[in-house]
Structures are given as structure tokens and as C-alpha cells.
C-alpha positions as CSV (number, residue, x, y, z in Angstrom):
1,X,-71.9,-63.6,89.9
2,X,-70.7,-66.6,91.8
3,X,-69.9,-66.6,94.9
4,X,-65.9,-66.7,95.7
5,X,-64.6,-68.4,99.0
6,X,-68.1,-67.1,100.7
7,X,-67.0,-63.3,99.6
8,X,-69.9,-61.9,97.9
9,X,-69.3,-60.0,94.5
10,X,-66.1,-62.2,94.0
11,X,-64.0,-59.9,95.7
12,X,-61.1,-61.4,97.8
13,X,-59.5,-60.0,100.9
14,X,-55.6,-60.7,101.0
15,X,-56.2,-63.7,104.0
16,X,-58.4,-65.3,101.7
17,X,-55.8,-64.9,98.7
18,X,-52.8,-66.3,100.4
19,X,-54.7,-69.4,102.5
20,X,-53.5,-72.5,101.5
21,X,-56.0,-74.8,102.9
22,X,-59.7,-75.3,101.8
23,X,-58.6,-73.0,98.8
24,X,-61.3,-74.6,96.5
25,X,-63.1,-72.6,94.1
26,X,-66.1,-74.7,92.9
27,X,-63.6,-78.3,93.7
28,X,-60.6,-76.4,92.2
29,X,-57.3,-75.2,92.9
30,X,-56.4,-71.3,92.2
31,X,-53.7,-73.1,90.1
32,X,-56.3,-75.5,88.0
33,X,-57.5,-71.9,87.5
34,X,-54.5,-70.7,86.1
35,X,-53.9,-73.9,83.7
36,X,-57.6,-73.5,82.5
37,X,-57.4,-70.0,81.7
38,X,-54.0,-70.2,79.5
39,X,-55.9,-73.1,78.0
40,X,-53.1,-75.9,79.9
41,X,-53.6,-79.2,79.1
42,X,-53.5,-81.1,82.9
43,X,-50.1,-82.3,83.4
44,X,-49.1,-86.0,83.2
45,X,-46.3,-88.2,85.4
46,X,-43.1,-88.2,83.6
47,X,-42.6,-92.4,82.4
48,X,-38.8,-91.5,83.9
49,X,-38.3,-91.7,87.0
50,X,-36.4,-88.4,88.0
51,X,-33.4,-88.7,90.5
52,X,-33.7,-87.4,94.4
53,X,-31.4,-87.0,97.3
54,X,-32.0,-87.0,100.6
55,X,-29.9,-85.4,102.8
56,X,-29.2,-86.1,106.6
57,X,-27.4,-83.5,108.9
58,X,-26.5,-84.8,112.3
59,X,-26.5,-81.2,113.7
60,X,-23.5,-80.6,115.7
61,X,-20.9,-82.8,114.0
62,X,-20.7,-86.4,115.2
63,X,-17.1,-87.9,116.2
64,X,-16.2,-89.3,113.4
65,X,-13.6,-91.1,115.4
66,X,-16.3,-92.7,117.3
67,X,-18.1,-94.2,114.5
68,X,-16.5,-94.6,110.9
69,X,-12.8,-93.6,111.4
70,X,-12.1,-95.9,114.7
71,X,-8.7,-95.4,115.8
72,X,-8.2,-98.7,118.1
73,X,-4.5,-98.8,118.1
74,X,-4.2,-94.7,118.9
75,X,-3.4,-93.7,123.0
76,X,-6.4,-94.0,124.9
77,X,-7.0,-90.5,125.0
78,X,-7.6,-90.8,120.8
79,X,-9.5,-93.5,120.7
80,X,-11.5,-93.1,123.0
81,X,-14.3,-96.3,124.8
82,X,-15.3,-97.5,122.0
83,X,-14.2,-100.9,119.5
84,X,-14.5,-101.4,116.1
85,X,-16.4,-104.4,114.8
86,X,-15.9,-105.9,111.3
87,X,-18.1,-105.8,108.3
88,X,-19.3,-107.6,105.8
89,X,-16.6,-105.3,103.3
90,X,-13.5,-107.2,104.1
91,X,-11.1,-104.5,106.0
92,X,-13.8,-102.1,106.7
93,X,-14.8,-101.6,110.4
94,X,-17.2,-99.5,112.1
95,X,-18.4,-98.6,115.8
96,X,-19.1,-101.6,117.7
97,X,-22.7,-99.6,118.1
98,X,-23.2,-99.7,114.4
99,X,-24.3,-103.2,114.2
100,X,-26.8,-102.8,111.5
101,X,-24.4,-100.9,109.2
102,X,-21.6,-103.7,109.3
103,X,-24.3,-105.5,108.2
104,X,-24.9,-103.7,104.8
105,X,-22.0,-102.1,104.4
106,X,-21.4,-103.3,101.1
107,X,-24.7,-100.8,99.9
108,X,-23.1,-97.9,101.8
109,X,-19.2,-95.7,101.0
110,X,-17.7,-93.9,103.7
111,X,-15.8,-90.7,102.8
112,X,-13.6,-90.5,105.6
113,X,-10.9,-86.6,105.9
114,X,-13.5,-84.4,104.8
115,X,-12.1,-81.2,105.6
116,X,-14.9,-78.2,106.6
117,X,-14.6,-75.0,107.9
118,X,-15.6,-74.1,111.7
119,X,-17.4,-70.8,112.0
120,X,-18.3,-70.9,115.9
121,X,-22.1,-72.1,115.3
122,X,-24.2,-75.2,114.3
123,X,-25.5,-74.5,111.3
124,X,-26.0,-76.6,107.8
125,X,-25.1,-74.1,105.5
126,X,-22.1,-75.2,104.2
127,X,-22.9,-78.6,103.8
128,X,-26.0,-77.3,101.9
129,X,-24.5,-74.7,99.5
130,X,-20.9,-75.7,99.3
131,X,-19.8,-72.5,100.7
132,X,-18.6,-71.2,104.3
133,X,-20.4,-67.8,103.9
134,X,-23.4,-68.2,105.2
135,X,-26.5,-67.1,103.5
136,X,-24.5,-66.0,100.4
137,X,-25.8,-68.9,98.3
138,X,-28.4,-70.8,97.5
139,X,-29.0,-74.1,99.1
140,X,-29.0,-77.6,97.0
141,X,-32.7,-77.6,96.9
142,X,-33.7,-74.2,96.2
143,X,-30.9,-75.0,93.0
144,X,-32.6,-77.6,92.5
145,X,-36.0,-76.6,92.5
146,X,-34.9,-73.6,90.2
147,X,-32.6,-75.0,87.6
148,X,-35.4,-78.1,87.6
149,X,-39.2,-77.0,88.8
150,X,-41.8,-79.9,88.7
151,X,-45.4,-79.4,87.1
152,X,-47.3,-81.8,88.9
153,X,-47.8,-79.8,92.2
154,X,-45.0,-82.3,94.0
155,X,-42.4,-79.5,95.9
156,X,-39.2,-79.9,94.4
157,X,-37.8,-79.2,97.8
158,X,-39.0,-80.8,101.2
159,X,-37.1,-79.5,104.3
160,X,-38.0,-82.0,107.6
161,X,-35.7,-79.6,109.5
162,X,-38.0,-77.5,111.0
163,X,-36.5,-77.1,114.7
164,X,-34.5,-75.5,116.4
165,X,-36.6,-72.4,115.2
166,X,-34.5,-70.3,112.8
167,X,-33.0,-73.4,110.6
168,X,-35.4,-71.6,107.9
169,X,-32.8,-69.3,107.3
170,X,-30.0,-71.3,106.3
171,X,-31.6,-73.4,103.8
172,X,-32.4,-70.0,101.9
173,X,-32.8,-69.6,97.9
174,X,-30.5,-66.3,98.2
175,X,-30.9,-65.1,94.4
176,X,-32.8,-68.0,93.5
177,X,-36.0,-66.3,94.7
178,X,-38.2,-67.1,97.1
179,X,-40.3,-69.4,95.1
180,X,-37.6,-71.9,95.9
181,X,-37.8,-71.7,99.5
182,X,-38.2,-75.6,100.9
183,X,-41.4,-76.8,101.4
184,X,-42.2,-77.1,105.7
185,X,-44.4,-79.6,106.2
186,X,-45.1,-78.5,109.9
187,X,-48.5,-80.4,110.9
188,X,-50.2,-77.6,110.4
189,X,-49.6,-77.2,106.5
190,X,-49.8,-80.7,106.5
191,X,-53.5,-80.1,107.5
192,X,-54.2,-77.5,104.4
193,X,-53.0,-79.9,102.0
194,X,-56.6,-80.9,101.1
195,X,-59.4,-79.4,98.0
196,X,-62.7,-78.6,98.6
197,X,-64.9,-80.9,96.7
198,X,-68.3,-80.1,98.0
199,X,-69.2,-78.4,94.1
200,X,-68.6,-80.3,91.2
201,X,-67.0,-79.1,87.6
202,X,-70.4,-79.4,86.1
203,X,-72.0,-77.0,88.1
204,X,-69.7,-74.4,87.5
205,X,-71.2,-74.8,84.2
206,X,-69.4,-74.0,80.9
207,X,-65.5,-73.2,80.8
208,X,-66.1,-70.0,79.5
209,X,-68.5,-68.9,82.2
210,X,-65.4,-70.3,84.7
211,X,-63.1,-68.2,82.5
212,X,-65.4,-65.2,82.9
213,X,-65.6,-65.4,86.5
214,X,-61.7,-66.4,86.7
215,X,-61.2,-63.0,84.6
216,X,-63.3,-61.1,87.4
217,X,-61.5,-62.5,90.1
218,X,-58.0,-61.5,88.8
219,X,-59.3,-57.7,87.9
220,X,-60.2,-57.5,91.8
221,X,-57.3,-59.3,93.4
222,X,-55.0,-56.5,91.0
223,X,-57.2,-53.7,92.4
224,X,-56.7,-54.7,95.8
225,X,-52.7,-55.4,95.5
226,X,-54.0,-58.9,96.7
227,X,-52.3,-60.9,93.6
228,X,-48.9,-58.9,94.1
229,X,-48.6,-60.1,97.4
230,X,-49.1,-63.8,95.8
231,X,-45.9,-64.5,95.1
232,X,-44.7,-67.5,93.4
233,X,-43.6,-69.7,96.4
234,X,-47.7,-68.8,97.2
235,X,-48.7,-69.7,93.9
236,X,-46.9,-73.3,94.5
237,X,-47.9,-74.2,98.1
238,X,-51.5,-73.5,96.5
239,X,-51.1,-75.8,93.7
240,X,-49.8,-78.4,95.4
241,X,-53.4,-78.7,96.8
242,X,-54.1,-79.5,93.4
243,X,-52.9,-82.9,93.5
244,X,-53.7,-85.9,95.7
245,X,-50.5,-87.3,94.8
246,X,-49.4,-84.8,97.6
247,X,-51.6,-85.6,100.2
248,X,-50.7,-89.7,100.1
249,X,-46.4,-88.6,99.8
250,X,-47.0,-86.7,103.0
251,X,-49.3,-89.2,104.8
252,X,-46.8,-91.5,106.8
253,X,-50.2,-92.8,108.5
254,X,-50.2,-95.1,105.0
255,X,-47.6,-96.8,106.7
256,X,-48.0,-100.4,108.7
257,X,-46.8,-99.9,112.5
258,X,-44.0,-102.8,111.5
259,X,-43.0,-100.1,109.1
260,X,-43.1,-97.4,111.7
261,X,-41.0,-99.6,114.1
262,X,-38.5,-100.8,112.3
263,X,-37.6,-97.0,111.9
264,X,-38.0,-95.7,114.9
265,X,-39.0,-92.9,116.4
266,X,-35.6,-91.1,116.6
267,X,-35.6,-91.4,112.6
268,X,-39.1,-91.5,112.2
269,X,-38.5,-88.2,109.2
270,X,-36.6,-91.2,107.0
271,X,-39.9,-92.9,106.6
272,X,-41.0,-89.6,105.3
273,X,-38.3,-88.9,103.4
274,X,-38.2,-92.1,101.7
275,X,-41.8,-91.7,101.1
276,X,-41.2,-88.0,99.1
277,X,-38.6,-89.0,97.4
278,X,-40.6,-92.3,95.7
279,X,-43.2,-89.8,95.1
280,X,-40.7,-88.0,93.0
281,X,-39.6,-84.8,95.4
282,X,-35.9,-84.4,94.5
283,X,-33.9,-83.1,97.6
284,X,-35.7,-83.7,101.4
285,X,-33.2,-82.4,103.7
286,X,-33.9,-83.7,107.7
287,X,-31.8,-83.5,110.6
288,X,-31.4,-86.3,113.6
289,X,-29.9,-85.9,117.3
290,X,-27.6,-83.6,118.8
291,X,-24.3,-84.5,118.3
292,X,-22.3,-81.3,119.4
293,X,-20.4,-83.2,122.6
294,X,-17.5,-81.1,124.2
295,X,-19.2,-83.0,127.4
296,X,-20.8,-86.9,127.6
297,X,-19.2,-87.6,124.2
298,X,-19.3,-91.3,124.5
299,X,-23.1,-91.2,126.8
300,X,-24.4,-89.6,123.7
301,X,-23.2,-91.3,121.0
302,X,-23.7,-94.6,122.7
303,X,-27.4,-93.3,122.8
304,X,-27.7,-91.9,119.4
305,X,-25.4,-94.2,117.5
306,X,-27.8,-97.7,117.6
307,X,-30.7,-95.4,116.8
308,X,-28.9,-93.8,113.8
309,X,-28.1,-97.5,112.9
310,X,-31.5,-98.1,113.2
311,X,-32.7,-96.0,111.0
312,X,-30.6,-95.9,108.3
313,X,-30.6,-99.3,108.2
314,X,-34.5,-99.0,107.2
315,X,-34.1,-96.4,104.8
316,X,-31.7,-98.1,102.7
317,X,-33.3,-101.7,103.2
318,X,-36.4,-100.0,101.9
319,X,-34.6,-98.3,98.9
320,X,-33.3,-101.3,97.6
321,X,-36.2,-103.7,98.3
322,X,-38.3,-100.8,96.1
323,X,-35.3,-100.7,93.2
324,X,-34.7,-97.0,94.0
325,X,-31.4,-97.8,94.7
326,X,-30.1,-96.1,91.7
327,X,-32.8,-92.9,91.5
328,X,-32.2,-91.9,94.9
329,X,-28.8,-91.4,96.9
330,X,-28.6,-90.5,100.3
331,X,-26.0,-88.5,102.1
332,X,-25.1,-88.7,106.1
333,X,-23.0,-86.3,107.4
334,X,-22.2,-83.4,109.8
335,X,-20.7,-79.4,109.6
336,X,-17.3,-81.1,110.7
337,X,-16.3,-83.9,112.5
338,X,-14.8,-84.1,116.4
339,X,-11.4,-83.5,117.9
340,X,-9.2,-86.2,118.0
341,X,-8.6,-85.6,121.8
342,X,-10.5,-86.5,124.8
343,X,-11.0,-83.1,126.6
344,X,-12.8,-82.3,129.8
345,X,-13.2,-85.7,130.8
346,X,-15.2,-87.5,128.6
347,X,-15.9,-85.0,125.3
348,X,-14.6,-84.2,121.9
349,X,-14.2,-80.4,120.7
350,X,-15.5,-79.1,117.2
351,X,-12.6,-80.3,114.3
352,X,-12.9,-79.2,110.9
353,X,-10.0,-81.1,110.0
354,X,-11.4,-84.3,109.4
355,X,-15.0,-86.0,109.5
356,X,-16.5,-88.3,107.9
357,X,-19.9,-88.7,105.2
358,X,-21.8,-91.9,104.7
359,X,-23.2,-92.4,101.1
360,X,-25.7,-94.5,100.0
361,X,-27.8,-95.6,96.7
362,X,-27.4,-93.1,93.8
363,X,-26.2,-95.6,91.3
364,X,-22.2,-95.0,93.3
365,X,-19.8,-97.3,93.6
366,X,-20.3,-98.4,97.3
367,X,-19.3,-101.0,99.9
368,X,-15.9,-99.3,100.1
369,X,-14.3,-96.6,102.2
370,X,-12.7,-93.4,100.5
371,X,-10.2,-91.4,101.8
372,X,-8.1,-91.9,104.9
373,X,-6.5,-90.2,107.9
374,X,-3.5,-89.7,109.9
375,X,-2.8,-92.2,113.0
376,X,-5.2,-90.4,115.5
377,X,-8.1,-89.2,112.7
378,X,-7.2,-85.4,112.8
379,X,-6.2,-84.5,108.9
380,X,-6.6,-86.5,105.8
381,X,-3.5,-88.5,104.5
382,X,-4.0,-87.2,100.8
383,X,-5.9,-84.0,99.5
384,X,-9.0,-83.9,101.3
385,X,-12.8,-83.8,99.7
386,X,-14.7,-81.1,101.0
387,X,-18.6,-80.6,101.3
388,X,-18.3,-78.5,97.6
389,X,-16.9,-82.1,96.5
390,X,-20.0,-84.0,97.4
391,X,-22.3,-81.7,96.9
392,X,-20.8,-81.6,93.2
393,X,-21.4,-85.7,93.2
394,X,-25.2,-84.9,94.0
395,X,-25.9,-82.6,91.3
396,X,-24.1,-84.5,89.0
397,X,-26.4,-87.4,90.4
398,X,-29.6,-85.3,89.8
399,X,-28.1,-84.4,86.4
400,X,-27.1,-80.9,86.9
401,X,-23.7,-79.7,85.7
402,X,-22.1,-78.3,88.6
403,X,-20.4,-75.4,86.1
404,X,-24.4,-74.1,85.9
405,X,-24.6,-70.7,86.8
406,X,-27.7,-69.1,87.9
407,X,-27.8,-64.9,88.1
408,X,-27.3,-63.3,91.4
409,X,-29.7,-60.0,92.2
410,X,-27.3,-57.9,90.1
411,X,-27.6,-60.0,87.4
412,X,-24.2,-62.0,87.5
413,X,-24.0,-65.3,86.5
414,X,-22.7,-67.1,89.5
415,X,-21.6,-70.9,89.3
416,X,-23.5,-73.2,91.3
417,X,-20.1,-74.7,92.8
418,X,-17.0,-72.7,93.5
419,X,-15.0,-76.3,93.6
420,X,-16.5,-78.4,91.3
421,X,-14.4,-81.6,91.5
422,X,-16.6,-84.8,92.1
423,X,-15.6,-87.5,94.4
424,X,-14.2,-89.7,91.7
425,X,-14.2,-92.7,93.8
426,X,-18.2,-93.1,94.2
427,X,-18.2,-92.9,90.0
428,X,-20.0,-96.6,89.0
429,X,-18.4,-96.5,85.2
């Protein structure tokens, strides 16, 4: 019998069932396993282009009244050190630190009132699911990844958030199962994407002896327990070694240093992000800064504001210069924006009131601002969009009807959106 991962007889211990890197049998994934024995034929690149998002949390809530709802003619106290500048959107100012972004403003819309809920921690959950109940629902991608799973070992889902430790647990797939978890690309899973290629198909000889032995394997992984514990989020990870297209999507290195630069290293995950998504990942969630300022509100977001700019400036540049303008939108946004009131000196308190989303690509109806707010930024004038809103606009962007349901763990169908109003304004027909 041939030798499996260096275990003699075939037989697998559980470590070398659920290791992801150098998981080659003879030069082959455990999944090009699986495809040959139900006789698969190897799956192709869909001709379409399927549509993405990528999603940007600036964890702590930025001021929106310090960036893209400027209040210049409020008391001092409202509106704080900073001046708007003008655009290139007749009537549409931003933060004077925003340079780049009154320079493309017509590619980007500004959803200013958005009204969230404040639950005493930072968390992303309810910009992700669409509901204040944390861990209750699935997250955007995990929907994603189950109402639409890929076949070409690409993750539906790519999560760059991966600090503070414990963000894992609010991007969860609740009832989705676990096999829609995100996919961490931490460096060291980066390092396991790779196949052993040291043995050749041909000397594996015929596909029925490879069948044969694929049969034996199976019988002594379900002896062991070993191939219960694989579960299907296992299964993935290990086909996605499958695939070189993986390797390259994930390989920023690919990248010129001008590239790299014009970034930044503050949003150095967008060049990675913008890199999944033209691989054809659908949701990439990442996280910049720390923008939770009851203290040093203006030192920080005179900091973080340029580098933002900086960034996002590069990601959509690169977008459009690549014509995935219309395949792939990008959100900007926080849990809620900040109190209209300088408190303690020089900071801004949580406000759930009112904050503000920047939107970009996605095929919307851009270089405008949506929505407004009272004199000094606190409520919205009119009924105010909530993260369920935009989160509605995104599936309806990735073509998913946001009156989907998916079954809960009793069994209930459950809608994917409570609130399933779009924001009509960023509608391109």
C-alpha cells in the first residue's frame, strides 16, 4: 500500500487529517481526492465576473463631524479645529485633512445620519449582520459564502481583521455553520497555502489504483473518528491548497514597492483586499486605526485622517484604472459616529445618533452626498438609514434578495435582513 503523509499502512492520525499545509498526497489536495473519487470534472473560472465587497470598519466610530458632516458655522464647541475644503462635487465639502478624497469625490457617496445603536463596546457586529444583538446572526460573509459557495478553492469570505484577539467572534456564521467562518489569513496560514509536488500524477499510477487507495484512506480516517472531526470549514481551507490561484490572490509581495507606497502602511490590508476581491473573493472585511476618542479627538484624527485618505484614495484609483468599478463596491464606515460636543477638553463621546458611511464603486450612483443632519450633526433631518439599510444595498449588489431566509438551528427560516429597505439614493437606474 502507498505510503500516506509518511504514515505507514495509510493510516492517518487526526494532526495529520486536519493540517492544512504540505497536505499533498502524491501532488494532490485531499479535495482533488474527493473530486476524483465522485468522478468531478476539475472546475473552470466562471466567464462572469461575480460581484465583491469589501468592507472597512474604522473600529471605534470616527467623528463624523470631523470628516464628512463638517459643521463650520456651529459654536466652537460643535465644530470643533477643523475646516472644510471643497470638492470637485460642486457643494460637497470634506475635512481639510481629506485632501485626496475632495479630489475624487465624484467616484465616492456619502451617507451622512446613519442612526446605530450603542451597546457599551467596540465591536463590528452590527454593521456586519444588520442587527444589534450580537452573535444572534450571521455576518455578511458567512451569508454570503452560504447562500453563494465558490468551487474553485477561492474563500468566499476573507476577514483582514484579525486583531484585537477575539474579533473572531463577531464575524460568526451563527446558524450558517461553521463552514462559513471567514477565512484568517494570519502569516502563518498564509504559509500552508502551498501543494506538495515532489510526486507526479503518473506515478501514482492508474486512477483506479488512486481510487483504491483513496477508498482505504476514508475506511481508516472513519475508524479513527478522524474524518468526523473534518468538518467542512476543514474540508475548505484544504482545498483551497488546491489552487494556485490562491497562493498569487494572497501574495501582496506580487506587488511593485510604488504600489506598496502609494498605499501605505497604515492601509497596507486594501492592497490585499483589492487584490482578493479581483481574484474573485466576494466579501474581505479589514479594519483600520482606532478611532474611539473621548480624549485627543482632533490629535488622532489629524493623524489617522490623511492616512485613511491615503489609502482609500489607492484602493479606488486602482478599482477604476482595473474596470472593477462596477463588480466591486466598497463600504467605509464605523459602529456609530461621535458626539456633537467637545467634552473633556479636546474629545468626542460615542453617538449613535448620527455617523456617517463612505461608498464607493458597485455600479451606485456616486459623487453625491445622501442624507443630512441637524445644525450641529447630532440626528438626521429626515428618516435615517441604518446599517440594515446598507447592508441590504450590498446584497442586493452581490445579487442576493435581502427577503432570503436561511434556517436557524431549530430549523426556522430566518430573513437575512430584519429592515430590508435599500438606500434608494445609491440606485444607478
Amino acid at each position: 500500500m502507498l505510503n500516506v503523509f509518511g504514515a505507514p499502512h495509510g493510516r492517518l492520525s487526526r494532526r495529520d487529517a486536519l493540517h492544512v499545509g504540505a497536505l499533498g498526497f502524491g501532488g494532490l489536495s485531499l479535495a482533488d481526492l474527493f473530486r476524483l473519487r465522485a468522478g468531478a470534472a476539475p472546475t473552470t473560472e466562471s466567464k462572469t465576473r461575480a460581484k465583491s465587497v469589501i468592507m472597512v470598519w474604522l473600529r471605534g466610530g470616527a467623528s463624523h463631524i470631523d470628516s464628512y458632516d463638517m459643521k463650520p458655522d456651529a459654536p466652537a464647541e460643535i465644530r470643533g479645529e477643523f475646516r472644510p475644503i471643497n470638492t470637485n462635487v460642486t457643494g460637497v465639502q470634506v475635512c481639510e485633512h481629506l485632501q485626496l478624497h475632495a479630489k475624487m469625490m465624484d467616484k465616492l457617496a456619502v451617507i451622512r445620519g446613519i442612526k446605530s445603536v450603542d451597546i457599551g463596546d467596540h465591536t463590528p457586529h452590527y454593521i456586519l449582520t444588520g442587527f444589534p444583538d450580537r452573535g444572534k446572526r450571521p455576518v455578511i460573509g458567512s451569508v454570503v459564502s452560504y447562500l453563494k459557495p465558490r468551487t474553485d478553492g477561492l474563500p468566499p469570505y476573507v476577514s483582514l481583521m484579525y486583531k484585537p484577539p477575539g474579533l473572531y467572534d463577531n464575524e460568526g456564521p451563527t446558524y450558517c455553520g461553521p463552514a462559513h467562518r471567514p477565512f484568517v489569513p494570519k502569516k502563518e496560514g498564509l504559509a500552508n497555502l502551498s501543494l506538495e509536488k515532489s510526486v507526479s500524477l503518473e506515478r501514482l499510477g492508474t486512477r483506479k489504483d488512486l481510487l483504491r487507495t483513496f477508498d482505504t484512506l476514508n475506511r481508516d480516517l472513519d475508524s479513527s473518528g478522524g474524518m468526523k472531526s473534518m468538518d467542512a470549514y476543514t474540508q475548505r481551507a484544504m482545498e483551497m491548497i488546491a489552487s494556485p490561484k490562491v497562493r498569487q490572490a494572497f501574495d501582496v509581495s506580487k506587488e511593485s514597492p510604488e504600489t506598496h507606497a502609494r498605499y501605505g502602511k497604515y492601509c497596507e490590508t486594501f492592497l490585499m483586499a483589492r487584490r482578493l476581491v479581483e481574484a474573485g473573493v466576494s466579501v474581505v472585511t479589514t479594519k483600520v486605526g482606532d478611532w474611539d476618542t473621548h480624549e485627543k479627538n482632533f490629535i488622532d484624527h489629524k493623524d489617522q485622517l490623511p492616512q485613511l485618505d491615503k489609502g482609500l484614495y489607492a484602493l479606488v484609483t486602482d478599482l477604476h484604472e482595473r474596470g472593477l468599478d462596477k463588480d466591486v463596491a466598497v463600504v467605509v464606515w464605523g459602529e456609530f459616529g461621535r458626539a456633537p460636543k467637545v467634552s473633556r477638553g479636546d474629545g468626542r463621546d460615542h453617538w449613535p445618533d448620527a455617523g456617517a458611511a463612505v461608498v464607493a464603486g458597485g455600479g451606485f450612483k456616486v459623487g453625491q452626498v445622501i442624507g443630512a443632519t441637524d445644525a450641529h450633526g447630532g440626528r438626521s433631518k429626515g428618516t435615517p438609514y441604518t446599517p440594515s439599510n446598507v447592508l441590504a444595498t450590498l446584497y442586493q449588489h452581490l445579487g442576493i434578495d435581502p427577503e432570503t431566509t436561511i434556517p436557524d438551528h431549530t430549523k426556522r427560516p430566518m430573513y437575512v435582513l430584519d429592515d430590508r429597505a435599500t438606500v434608494r439614493e445609491l440606485d444607478a437606474n
